[in-house]
BASEKE-177355 format. One line per field, with one value per residue (C-alpha): y, x, z; residue number from 1; residue in three letters. Coordinates in pm, 1 decimal. Layout:
% residues N
north = (Y, ...)
east = (X, ...)
up = (Z, ...)
pos = (NUM, ...)
code = (ALA, ...)
//
This chain:
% residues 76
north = (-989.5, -798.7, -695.8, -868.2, -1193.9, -1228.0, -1170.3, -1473.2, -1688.9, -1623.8, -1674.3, -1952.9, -2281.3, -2648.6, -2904.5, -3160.8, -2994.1, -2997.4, -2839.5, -2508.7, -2573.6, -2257.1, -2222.1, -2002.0, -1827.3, -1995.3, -1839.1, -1825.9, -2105.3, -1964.4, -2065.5, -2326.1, -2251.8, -1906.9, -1954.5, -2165.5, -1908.1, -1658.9, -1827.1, -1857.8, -1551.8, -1481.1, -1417.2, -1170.3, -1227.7, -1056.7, -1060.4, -803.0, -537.7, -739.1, -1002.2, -840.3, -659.1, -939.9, -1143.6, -872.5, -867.0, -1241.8, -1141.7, -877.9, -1093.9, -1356.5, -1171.6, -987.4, -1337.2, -1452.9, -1139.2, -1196.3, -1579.3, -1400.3, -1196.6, -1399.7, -1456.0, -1846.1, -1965.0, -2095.5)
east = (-5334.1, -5396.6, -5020.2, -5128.3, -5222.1, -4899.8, -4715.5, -4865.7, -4795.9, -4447.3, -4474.5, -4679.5, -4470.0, -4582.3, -4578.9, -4430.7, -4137.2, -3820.3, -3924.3, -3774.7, -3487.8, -3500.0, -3172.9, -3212.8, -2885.5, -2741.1, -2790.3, -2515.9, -2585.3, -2738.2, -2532.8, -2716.6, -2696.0, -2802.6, -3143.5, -3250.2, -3043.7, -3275.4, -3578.0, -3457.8, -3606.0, -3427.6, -3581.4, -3500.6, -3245.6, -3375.9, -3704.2, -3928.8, -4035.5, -4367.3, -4179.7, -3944.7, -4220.6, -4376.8, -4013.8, -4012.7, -4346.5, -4301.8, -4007.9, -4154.3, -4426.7, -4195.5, -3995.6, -4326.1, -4439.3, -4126.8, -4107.9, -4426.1, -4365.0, -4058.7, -4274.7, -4551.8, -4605.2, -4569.9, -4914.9, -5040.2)
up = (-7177.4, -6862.6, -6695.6, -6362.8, -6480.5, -6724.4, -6381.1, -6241.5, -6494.2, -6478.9, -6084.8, -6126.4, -6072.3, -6111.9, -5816.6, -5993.8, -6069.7, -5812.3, -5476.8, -5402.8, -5129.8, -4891.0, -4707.5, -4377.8, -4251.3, -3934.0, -3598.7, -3342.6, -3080.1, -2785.1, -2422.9, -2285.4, -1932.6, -1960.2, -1988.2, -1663.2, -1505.1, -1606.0, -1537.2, -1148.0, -1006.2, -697.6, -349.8, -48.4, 99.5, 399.7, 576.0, 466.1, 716.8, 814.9, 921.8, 1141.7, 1290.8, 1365.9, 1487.2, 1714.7, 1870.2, 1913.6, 2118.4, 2316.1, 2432.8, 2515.1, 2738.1, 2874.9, 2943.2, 3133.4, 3318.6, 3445.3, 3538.8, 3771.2, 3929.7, 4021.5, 4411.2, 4522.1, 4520.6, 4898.4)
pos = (1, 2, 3, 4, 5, 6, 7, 8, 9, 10, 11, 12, 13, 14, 15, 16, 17, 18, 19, 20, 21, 22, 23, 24, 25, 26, 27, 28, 29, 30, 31, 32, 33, 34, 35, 36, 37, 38, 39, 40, 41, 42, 43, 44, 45, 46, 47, 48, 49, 50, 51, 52, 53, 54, 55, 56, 57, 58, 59, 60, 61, 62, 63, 64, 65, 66, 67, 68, 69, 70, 71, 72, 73, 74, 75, 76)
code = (UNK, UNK, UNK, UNK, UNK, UNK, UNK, UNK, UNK, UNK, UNK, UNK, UNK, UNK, UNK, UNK, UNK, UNK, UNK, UNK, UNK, UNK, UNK, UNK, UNK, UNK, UNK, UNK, UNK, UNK, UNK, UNK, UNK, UNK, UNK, UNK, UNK, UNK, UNK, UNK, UNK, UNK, UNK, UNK, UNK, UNK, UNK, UNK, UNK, UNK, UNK, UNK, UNK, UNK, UNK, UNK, UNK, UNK, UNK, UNK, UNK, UNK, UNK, UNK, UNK, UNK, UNK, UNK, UNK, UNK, UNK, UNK, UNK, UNK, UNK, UNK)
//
C-alpha cells in the first residue's frame, strides 16, 4: 500500500463519530472605550492659513469700506 494513502486512512475520521471539540486560547478583553476614541479623528484647533488670510481680507475691506463712508462729502 502506497505510504501516502495509508496516511490518510489513519487521518481519515468518520462523521458519525463524536465531533472534534477545538478549544481556542482566551484573549485578554480589549478596553471598551478605547476604540471609539480612536475612531474620533480630531480637527484643528486653529484656522488654517487660508482662512486667516481670508479673516483678514474681510477685515481690511471692512475698515477700507468704513473709512471711505467717513470721508464721503454730504451729498447736496
Amino acid at each position: 500500500m502506497p505510504r501516502a494513502l495509508s496516511l490518510f486512512n489513519r487521518l481519515s475520521f468518520n462523521l458519525q463519530e463524536s465531533p472534534v471539540k477545538i478549544t481556542l486560547p482566551r484573549v485578554a478583553p480589549r478596553n471598551p472605550l478605547v476604540r471609539p476614541c480612536r475612531f474620533r479623528i480630531a480637527g484643528a484647533h486653529s484656522p488654517t492659513g487660508g482662512a486667516q488670510r481670508q479673516r483678514s481680507s474681510r477685515e481690511l475691506r471692512r475698515e477700507i469700506d468704513r473709512m471711505a463712508v467717513k470721508e464721503r462729502p454730504p451729498r447736496r
